[in-house]
N, C-alpha and C positions, 0 to 999 in steps of 0.2 A: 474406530477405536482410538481411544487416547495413549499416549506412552510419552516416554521423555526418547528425545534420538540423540543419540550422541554425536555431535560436530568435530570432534578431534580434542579440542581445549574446553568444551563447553558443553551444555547438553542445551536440548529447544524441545518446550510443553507443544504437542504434536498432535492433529486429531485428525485421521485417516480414513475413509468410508472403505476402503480398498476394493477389489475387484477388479475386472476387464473393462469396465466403461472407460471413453475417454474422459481423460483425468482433466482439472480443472485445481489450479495452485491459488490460494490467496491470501495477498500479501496487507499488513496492516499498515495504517500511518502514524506516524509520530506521536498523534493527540491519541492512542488507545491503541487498543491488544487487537488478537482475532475475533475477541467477541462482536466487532463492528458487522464480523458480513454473520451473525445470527441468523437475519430477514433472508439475505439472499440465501445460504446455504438450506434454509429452509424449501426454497422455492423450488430450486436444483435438485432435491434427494431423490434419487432411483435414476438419474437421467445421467449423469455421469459419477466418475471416481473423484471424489471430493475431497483437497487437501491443504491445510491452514495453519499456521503454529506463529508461536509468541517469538518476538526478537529477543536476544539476551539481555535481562534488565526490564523485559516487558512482561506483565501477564502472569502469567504460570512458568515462565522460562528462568533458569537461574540467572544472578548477576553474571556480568563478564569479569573475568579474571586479568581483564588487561584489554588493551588495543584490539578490534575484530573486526572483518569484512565482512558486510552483510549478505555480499556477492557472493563469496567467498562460504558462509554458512550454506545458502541459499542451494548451490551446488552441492555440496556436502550431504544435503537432504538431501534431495533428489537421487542423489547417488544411493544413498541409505536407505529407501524406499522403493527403488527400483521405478522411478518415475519416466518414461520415454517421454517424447515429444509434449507436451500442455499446451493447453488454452490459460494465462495469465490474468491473473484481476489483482491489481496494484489499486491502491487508494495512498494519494499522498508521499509520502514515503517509501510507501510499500509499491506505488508504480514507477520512483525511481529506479528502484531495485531490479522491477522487472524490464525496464528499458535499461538497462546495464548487463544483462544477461543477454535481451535480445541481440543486443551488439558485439559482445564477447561470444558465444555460443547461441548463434539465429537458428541450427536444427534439433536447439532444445523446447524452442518458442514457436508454436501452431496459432497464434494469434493475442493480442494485448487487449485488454480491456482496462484504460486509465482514467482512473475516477480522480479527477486533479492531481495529474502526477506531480510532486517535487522533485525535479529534475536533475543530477549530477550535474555541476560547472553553471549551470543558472544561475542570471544576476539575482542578488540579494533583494529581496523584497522585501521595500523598506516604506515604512508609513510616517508622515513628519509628525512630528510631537508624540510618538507612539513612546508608553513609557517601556525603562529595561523591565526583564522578568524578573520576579520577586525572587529573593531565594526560601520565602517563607510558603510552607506547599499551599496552606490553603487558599494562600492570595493569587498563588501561582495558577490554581484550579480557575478561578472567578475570570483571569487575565484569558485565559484560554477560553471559556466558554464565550467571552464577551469577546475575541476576536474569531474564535472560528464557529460557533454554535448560534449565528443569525438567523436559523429558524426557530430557535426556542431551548429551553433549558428544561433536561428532563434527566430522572436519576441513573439513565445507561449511561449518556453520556458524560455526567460529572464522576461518574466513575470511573469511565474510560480514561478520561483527564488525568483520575489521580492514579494512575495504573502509567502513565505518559510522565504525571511530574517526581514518579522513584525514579525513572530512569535519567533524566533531565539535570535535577538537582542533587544526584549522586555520581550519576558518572558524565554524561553527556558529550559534547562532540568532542571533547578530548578521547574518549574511547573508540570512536566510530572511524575506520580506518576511509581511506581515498578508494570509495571503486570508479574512479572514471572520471571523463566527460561527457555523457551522453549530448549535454548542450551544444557542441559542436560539430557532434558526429550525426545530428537526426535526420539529414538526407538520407544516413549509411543506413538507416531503421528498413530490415525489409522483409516485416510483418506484419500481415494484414492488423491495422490496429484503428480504434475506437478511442476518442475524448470524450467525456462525462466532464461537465464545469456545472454546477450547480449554477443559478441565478444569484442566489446570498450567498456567494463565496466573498471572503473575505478580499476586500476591491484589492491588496497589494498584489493578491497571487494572481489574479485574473490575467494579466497581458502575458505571461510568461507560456500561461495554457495556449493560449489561445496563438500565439505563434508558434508554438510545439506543435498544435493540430494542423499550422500552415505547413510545416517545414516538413512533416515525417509524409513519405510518399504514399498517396492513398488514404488517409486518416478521415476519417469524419470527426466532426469537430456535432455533440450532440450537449445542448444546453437545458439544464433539466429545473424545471419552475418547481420553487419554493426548496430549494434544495442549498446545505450549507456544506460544509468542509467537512462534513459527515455522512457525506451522499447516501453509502451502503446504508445507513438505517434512515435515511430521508426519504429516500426515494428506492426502496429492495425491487421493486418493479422495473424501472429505470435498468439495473444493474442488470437483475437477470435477462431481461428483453434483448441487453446488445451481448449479453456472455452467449445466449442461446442463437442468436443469431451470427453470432462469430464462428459459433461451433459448425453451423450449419454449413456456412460459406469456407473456411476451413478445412472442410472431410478431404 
């Protein structure tokens, strides 16, 4: 079921399978809404309770009203939902988010599934000669596809894109409040957790994954061929393989 849930200050476009199954949260990244994990929730349906919604300024979610913790929302759902323990699927942004919960609240988190997380407190990944982002959307859309879409350019994703640059180019990280360091704390990480790094990720982000997948205890670090900073629709196989397999390992 879809609905709007109210967060306190805000509300978030929400889409719920509900039921007793274990539930399974998933989180979007910066370049686009919940529609990314489409593939995988497709893959998933009847096996668990399936639960996905837009950040404020994303998607179907209203604008933010001011300054907001994604963390902070995040919780607020769940609360509102009646959600226990989860299985977590972050892509990007959205596995920040969940690695910032697993460390504030680890017996709300039954396992991570990070599909190149962006990680809280992570050095800046920087490209030399990389131009600044346009404040023009369309140009903004093209700069994004040409740094995170190296598998190919298709109408989900520049869509996604432009669903990424309302939020960017009207409100952006001056609205997005500080949830954390996770980048310091990832030894403290102590749930079962899984890396997803595409092969065409974009080369700045790669070193920062790939010593995330060293540092957090127990982590597989799983690099997934022909796959870009869009994994969940590059690779939906990929995704659901280690969500179902985390579930399993998890019980």
């Amino acid at each position: 079921m879809e609905r709007l849930v109210d967060v306190g200050d805000g509300s978030l476009w929400t889409e719920d399978t509900g039921g007793d199954l274990p539930p399974v949260v998933f989180l979007h990244p910066g370049v686009g809404d919940a529609r990314i994990w489409d593939p995988v929730w497709e893959r998933l349906g009847g096996r668990h309770r399936l639960i996905r919604y837009d950040v404020r300024g994303f998607g179907r979610s209203a604008p933010p009203a001011g300054r907001f913790s994604r963390l902070d929302d995040l919780r607020r759902l769940l609360d509102r939902l009646d959600v226990g323990p989860a299985l977590f699927a972050g892509c990007s942004m959205g596995g920040g988010t969940a690695l910032d919960l697993a460390l504030a609240e680890p017996g709300r988190v039954r396992g991570l599934v990070l599909a190149c997380p962006g990680i809280s407190g992570a050095p800046p990944a920087h490209e030399p000669g990389a131009e600044p982002d346009s404040p023009d959307p369309d140009v903004f859309v093209e700069q994004g596809v040409a740094r995170w879409a190296r598998s190919g350019r298709d109408p989900l994703v520049v869509d996604l894109l432009r669903s990424a640059v309302r939020f960017w180019l009207n409100w952006g990280e001056a609205y997005l409040a500080d949830d954390g360091d996770a980048w310091s704390r990832l030894e403290e990480v102590a749930t079962p957790s899984v890396l997803l790094l595409g092969e065409l990720e974009r080369p700045s982000f790669v070193p920062a994954c790939v010593e995330a997948a060293r540092r957090i205890p127990g982590c597989r670090l799983v690099r997934v061929p022909g796959a870009d900073h869009f994994l969940p629709l590059r690779a939906p196989e990929a995704v659901a393989e280690a969500l179902l397999r985390q579930a399993k390992e998890t019980r």
